[in-house]
Backbone bond lengths (Angstrom), bond angles and torsions (degrees), N, CA, C in turn:
res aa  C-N    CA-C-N  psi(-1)  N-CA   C-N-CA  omega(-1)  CA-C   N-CA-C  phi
1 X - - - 1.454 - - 1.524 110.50 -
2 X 1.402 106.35 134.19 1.269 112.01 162.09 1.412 127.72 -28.80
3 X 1.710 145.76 138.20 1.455 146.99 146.67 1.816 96.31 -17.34
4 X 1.190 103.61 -100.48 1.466 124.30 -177.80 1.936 118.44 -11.82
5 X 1.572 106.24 -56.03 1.794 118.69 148.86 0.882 80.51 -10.77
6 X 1.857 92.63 -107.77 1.300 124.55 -149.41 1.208 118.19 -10.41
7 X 1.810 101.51 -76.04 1.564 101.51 177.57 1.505 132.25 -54.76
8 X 1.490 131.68 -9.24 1.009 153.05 151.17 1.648 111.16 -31.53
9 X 1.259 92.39 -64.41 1.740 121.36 -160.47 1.551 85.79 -69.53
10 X 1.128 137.31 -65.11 1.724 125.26 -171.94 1.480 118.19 -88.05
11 X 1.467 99.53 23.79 1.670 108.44 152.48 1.568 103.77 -104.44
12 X 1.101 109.06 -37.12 1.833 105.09 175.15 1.336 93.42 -63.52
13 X 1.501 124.16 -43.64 1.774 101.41 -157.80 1.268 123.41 -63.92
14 X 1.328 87.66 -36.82 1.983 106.21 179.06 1.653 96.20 -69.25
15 X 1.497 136.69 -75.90 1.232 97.37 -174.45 1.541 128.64 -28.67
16 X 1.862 101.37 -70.01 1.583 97.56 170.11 1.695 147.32 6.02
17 X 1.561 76.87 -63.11 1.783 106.35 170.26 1.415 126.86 -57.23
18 X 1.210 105.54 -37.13 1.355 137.33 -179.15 2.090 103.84 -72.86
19 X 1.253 120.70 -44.34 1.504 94.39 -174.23 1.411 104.79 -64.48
20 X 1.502 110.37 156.62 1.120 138.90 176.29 1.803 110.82 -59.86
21 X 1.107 111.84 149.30 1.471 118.57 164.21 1.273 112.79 -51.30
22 X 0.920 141.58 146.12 1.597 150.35 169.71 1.753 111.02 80.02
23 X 1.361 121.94 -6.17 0.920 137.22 -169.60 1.567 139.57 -91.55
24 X 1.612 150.08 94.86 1.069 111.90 -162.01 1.636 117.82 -99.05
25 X 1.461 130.93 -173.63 1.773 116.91 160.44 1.827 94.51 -130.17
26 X 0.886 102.01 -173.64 1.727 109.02 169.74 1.658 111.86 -127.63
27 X 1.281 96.37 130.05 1.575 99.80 170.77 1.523 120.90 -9.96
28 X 1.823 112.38 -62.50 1.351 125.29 -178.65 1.653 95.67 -55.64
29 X 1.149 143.92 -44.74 1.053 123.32 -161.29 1.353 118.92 -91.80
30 X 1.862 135.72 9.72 0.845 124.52 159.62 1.164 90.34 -119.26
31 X 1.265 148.76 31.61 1.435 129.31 112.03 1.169 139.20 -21.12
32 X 1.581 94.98 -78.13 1.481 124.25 174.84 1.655 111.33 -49.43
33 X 1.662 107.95 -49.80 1.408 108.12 -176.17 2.150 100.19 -53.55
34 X 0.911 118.70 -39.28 1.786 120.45 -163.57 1.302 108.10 -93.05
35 X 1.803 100.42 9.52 2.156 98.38 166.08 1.161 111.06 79.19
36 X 1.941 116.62 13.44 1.479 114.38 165.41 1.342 122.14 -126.56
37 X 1.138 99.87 67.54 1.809 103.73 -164.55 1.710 121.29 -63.63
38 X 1.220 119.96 11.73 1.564 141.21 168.61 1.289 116.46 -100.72
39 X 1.430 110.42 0.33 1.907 121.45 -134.30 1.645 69.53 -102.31
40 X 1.463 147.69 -98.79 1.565 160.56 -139.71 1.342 110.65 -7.91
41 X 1.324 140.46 3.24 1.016 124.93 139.82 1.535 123.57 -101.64
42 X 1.221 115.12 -18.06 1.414 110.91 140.20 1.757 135.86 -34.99
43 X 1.358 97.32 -58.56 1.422 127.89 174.16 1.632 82.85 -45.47
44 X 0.828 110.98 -61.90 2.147 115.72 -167.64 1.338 114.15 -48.11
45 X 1.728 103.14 -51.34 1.451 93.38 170.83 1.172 144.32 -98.77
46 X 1.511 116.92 30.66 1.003 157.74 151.74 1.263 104.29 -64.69
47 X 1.372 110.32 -82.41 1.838 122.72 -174.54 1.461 98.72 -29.40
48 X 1.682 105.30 -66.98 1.889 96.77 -173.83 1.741 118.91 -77.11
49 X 1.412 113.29 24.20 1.171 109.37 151.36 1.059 115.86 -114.58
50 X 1.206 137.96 30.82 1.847 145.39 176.04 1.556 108.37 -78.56
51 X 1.551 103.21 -40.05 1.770 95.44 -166.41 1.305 100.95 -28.65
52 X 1.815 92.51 153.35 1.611 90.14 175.14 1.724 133.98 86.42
53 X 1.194 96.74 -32.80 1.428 112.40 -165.61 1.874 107.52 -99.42
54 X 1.157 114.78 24.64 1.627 115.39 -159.87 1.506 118.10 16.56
55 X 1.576 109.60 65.80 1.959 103.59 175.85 1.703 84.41 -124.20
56 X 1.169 103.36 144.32 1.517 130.65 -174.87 1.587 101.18 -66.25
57 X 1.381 125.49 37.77 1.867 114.23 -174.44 1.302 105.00 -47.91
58 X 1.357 133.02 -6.46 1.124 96.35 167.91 1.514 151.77 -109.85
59 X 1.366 70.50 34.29 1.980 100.27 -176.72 1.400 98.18 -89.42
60 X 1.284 140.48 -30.97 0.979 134.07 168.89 1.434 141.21 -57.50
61 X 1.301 147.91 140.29 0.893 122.76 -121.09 1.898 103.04 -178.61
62 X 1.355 126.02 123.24 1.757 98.29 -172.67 1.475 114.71 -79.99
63 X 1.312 130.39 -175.82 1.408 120.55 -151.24 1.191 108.93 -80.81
64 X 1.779 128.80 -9.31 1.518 123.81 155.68 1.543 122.58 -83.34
65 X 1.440 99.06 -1.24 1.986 93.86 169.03 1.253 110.87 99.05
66 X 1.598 105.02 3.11 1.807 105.01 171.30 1.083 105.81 -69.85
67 X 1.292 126.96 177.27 1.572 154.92 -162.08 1.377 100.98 -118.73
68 X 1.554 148.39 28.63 1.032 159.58 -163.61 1.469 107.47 -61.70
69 X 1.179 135.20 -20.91 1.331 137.02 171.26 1.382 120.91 -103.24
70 X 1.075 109.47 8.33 2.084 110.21 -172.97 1.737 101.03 -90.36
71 X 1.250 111.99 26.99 1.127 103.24 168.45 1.859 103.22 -112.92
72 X 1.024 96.29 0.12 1.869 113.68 163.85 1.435 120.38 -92.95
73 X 1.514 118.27 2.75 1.415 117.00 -177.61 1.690 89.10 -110.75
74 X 1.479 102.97 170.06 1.281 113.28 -177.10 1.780 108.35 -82.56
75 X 1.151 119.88 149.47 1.583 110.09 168.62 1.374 108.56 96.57
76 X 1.234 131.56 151.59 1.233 142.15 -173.36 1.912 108.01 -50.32
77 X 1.721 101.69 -67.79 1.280 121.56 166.55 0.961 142.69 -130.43
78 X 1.369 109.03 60.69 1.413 126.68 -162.15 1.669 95.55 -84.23
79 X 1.342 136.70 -48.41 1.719 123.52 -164.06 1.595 89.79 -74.81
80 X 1.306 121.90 -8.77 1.900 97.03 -179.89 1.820 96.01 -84.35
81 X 1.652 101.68 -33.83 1.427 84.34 -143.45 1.797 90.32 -78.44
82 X 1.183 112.66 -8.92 1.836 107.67 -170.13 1.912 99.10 -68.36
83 X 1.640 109.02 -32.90 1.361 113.93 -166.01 1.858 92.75 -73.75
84 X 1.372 113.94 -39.72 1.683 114.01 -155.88 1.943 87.24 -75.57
85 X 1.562 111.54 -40.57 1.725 99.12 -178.64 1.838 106.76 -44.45
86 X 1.456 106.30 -49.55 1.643 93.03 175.22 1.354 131.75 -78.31
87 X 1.378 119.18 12.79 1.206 130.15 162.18 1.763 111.79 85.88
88 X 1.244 109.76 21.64 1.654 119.56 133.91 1.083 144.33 -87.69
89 X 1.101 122.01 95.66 1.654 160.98 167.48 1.718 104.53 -16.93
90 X 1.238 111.78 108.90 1.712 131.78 179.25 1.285 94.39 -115.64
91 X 1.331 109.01 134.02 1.703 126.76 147.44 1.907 100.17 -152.05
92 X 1.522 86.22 126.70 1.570 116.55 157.64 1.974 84.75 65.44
93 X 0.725 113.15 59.14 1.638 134.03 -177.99 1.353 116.82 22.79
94 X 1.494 103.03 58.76 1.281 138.37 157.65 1.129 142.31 -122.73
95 X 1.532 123.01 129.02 1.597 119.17 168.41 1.395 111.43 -48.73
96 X 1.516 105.90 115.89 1.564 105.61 150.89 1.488 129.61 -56.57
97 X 1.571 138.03 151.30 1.504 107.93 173.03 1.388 121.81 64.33
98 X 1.010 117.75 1.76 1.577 114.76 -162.15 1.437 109.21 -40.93
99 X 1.162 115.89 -44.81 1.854 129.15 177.53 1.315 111.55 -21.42
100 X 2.146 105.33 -52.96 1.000 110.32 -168.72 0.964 102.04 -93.21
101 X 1.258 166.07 -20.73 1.528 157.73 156.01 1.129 128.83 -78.93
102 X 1.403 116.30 2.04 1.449 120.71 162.67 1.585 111.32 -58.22
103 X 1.371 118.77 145.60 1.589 130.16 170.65 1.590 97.69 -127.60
104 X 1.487 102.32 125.02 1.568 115.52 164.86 1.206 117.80 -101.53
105 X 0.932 123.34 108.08 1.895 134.55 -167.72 1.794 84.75 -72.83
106 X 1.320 139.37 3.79 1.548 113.78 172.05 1.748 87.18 -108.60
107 X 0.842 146.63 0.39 1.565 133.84 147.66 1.039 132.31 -87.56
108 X 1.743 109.63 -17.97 1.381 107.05 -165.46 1.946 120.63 -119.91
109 X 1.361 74.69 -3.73 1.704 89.23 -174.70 1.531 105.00 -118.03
């Protein structure tokens, strides 16, 4: 990978780091927060290069609140059940509410 990636990838992580417990964002939206609003699948492959790296991927989330990446965590349902341990609500591998548990890193950071 390119220098430039790289540095890409530990601007997503550090946002990453940054949502709150109980909270999710969507790829597209820490895009947008890092001035690349085309970037969200970038943002993605980023997310599945975190193992390892202590960033919460699994707050992340695509901009309707699916779980589109928990097929990158280990275990059947491990990104629902890490989101349901903080007490966000999954059905059919979706954020419930998402509205209300969405975090926008361009309001909040």
């Amino acid at each position: 990978m390119q220098p430039e990636t790289l540095n890409f990838f530990d601007k997503v992580y550090e946002v990453a780091k940054s949502i709150p417990y109980g909270r999710v964002t969507s790829y597209g939206a820490i895009a947008n927060y890092l001035g690349a609003a085309r970037s969200a699948r970038m943002v993605g492959y980023a997310m599945n290069g975190s193992v390892g790296k202590d960033v919460p991927a699994h707050r992340v989330v695509n901009r309707n609140g699916l779980l589109t990446g928990k097929h990158h965590f280990d275990g059947t349902n491990l990104m629902q059940q890490l989101l349901e341990s903080e007490g966000v609500k999954v059905k059919d591998n979706q954020v419930l509410d998402f509205d209300n548990v969405f975090w926008d890193p361009m309001k909040e950071l």
